[in-house]
Backbone as a ProteinNet text record, in pm:
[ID]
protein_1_A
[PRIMARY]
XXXXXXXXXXXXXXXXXXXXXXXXXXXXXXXXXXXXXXXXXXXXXXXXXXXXXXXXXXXXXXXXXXXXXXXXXXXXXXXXXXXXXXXX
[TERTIARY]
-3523.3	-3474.1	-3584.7	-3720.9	-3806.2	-3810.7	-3851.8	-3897.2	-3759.6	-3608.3	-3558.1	-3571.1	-3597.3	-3608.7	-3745.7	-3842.5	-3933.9	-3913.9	-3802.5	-3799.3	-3689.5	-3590.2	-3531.6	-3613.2	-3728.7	-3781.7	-3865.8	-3912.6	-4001	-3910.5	-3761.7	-3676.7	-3654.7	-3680.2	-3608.5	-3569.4	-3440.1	-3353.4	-3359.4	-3260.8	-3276.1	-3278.8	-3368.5	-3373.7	-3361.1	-3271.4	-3273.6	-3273.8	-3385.3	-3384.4	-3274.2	-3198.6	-3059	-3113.3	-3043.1	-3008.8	-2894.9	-2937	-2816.2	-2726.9	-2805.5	-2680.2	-2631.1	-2580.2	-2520.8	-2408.9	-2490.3	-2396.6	-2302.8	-2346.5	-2211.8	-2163.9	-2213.3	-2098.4	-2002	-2081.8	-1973.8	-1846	-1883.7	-1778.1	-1681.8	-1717	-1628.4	-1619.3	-1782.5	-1810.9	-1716.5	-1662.8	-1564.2	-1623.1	-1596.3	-1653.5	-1528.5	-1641.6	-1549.3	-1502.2	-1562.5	-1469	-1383.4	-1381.8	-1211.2	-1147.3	-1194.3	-1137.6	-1129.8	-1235.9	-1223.6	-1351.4	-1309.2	-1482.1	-1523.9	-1704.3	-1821.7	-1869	-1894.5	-1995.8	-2112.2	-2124.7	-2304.3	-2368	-2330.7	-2419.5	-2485.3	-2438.8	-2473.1	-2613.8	-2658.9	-2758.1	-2695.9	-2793.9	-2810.2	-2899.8	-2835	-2735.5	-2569.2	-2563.3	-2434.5	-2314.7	-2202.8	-2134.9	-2081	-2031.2	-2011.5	-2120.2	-2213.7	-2311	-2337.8	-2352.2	-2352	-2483.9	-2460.8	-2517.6	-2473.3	-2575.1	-2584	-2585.7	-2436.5	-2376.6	-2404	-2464.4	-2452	-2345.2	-2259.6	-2153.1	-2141.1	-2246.5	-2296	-2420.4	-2461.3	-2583	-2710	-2833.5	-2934.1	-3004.7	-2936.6	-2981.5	-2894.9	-2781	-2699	-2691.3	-2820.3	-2830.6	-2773.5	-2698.6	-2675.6	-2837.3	-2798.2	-2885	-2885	-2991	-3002.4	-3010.1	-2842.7	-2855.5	-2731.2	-2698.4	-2574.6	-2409.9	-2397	-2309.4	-2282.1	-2418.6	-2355.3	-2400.2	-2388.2	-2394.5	-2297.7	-2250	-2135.5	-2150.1	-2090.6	-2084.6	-1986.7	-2092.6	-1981.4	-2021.8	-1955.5	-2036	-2120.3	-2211.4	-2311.8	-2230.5	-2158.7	-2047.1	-1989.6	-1898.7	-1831.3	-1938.6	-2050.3	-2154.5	-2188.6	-2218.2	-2296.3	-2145	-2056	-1957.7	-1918.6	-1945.9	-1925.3	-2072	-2192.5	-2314.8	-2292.2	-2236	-2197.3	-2110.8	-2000.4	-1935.4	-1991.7	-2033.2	-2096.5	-2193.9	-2250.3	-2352.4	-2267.7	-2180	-2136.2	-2001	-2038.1	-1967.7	-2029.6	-2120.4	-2232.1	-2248.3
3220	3090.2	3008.3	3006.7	2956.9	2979.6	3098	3178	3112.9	3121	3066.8	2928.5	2838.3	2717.1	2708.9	2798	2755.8	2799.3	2873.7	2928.2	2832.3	2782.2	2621.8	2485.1	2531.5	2397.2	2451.9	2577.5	2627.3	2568.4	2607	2587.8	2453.8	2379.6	2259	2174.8	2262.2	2214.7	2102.4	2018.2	1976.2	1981.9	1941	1971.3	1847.6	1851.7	1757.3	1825.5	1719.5	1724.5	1781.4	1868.4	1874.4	1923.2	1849.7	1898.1	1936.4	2065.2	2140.5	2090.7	2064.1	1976.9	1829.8	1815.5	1715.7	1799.3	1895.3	1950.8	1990.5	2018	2138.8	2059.6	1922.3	1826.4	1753.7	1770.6	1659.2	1783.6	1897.5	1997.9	2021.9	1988.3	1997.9	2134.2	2218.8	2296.4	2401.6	2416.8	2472.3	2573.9	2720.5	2805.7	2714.2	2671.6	2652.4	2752.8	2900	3010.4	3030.9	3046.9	3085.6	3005.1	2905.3	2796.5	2827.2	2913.5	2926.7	2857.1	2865.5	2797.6	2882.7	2777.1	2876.5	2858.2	2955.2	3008.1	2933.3	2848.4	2725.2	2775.1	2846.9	2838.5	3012.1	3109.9	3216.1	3169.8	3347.5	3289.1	3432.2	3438.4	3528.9	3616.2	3761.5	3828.4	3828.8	3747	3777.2	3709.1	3784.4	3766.2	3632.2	3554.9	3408.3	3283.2	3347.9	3285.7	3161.5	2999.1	2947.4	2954.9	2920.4	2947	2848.1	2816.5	2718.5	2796.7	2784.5	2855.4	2722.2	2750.6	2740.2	2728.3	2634.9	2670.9	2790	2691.1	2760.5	2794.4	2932.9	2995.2	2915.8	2910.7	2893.1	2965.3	3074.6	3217.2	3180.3	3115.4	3062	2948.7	2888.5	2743	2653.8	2649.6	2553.9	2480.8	2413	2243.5	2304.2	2237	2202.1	2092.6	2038.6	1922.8	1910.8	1822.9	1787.6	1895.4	1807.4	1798.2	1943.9	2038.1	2195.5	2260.3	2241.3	2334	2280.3	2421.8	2396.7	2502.3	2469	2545.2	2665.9	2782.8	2924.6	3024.3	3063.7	3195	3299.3	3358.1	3468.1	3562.3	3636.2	3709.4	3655	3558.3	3505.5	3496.9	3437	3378.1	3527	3635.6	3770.6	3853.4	3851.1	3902.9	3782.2	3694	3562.6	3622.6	3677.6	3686.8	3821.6	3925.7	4042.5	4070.5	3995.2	3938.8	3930	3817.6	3728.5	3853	3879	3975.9	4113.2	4128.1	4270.3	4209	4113	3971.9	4001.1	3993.4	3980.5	4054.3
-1844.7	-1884.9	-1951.1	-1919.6	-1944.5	-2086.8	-2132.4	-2267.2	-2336.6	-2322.8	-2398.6	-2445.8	-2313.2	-2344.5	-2427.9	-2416.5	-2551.1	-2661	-2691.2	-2795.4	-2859.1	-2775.1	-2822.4	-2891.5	-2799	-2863	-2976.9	-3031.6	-3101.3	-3275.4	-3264.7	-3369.9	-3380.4	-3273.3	-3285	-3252.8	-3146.6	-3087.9	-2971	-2947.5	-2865.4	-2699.8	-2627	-2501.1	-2404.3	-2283.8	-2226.9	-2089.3	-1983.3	-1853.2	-1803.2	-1768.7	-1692.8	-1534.8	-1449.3	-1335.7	-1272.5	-1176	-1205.2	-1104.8	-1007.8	-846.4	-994.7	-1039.3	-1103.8	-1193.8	-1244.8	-1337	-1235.6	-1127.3	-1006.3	-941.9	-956.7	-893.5	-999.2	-1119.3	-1215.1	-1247.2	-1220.3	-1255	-1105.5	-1011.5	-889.8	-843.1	-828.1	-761.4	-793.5	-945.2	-942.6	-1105.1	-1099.2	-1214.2	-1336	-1456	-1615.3	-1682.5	-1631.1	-1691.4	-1634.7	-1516.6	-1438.9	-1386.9	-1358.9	-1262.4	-1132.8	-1077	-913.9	-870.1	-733.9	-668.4	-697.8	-665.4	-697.2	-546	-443.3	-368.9	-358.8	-359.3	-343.9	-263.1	-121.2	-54.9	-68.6	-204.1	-199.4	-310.4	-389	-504.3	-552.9	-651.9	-765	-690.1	-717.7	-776.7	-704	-657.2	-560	-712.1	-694.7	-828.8	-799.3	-719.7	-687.9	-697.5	-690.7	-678.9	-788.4	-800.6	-900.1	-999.4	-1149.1	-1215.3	-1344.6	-1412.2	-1536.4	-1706.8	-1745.4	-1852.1	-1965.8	-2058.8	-2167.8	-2272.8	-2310.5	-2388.7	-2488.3	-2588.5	-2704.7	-2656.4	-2668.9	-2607.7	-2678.1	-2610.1	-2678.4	-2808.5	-2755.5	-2927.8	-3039	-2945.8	-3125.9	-3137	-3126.6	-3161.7	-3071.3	-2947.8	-2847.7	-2797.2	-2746	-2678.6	-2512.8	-2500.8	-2379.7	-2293.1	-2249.8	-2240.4	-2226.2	-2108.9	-2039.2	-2085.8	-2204.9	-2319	-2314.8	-2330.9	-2368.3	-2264.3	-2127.5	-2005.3	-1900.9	-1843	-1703.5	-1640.1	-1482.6	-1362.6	-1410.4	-1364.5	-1414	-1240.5	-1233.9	-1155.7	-1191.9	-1173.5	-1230.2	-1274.2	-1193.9	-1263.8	-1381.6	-1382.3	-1507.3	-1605.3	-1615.9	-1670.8	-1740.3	-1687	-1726.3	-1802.8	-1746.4	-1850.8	-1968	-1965.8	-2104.6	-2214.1	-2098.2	-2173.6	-2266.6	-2218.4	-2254.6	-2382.8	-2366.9	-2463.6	-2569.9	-2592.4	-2709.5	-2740.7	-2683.5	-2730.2	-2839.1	-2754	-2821.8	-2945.7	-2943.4	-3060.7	-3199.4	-3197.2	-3221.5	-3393.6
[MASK]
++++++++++++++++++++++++++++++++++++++++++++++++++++++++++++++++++++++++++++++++++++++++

């Protein structure tokens, strides 16, 4: 996550402070890809586990910053990542 976020700011882009207990509460603890709960009290790698999705990815020019990130599950989050990739 790091290396992307410098490679966001290397192009440009914009970056903003986000925190993620805000983002997982303004979303209602709830995954934006499926609409199920997310698991809070698990982590990564557990497939419930919450995690901070990117709308528009940082490799394709998405922000970092409120506006373009939401609560997904690692699972949802890694098959959305998969996707786009093989999008591509």
């Amino acid at each position: 996550m790091e290396k992307d976020r410098r490679a966001t700011k290397k192009r440009g882009a914009f970056i903003e402070r986000v925190v993620r207990a805000t983002v997982y509460a303004r979303d209602g603890y709830t995954c934006q890809l499926c609409r199920e709960p997310v698991m809070m009290a698990t982590r990564v790698p557990h497939p419930w586990a919450p995690t901070l999705d990117h709308i528009i990815p940082l490799s394709a020019g998405g922000t970092h910053e409120y506006a373009n990130v939401q609560l997904a599950h690692f699972m949802c989050n890694s098959v959305k990542g998969t996707a786009q990739a093989n999008a591509a």
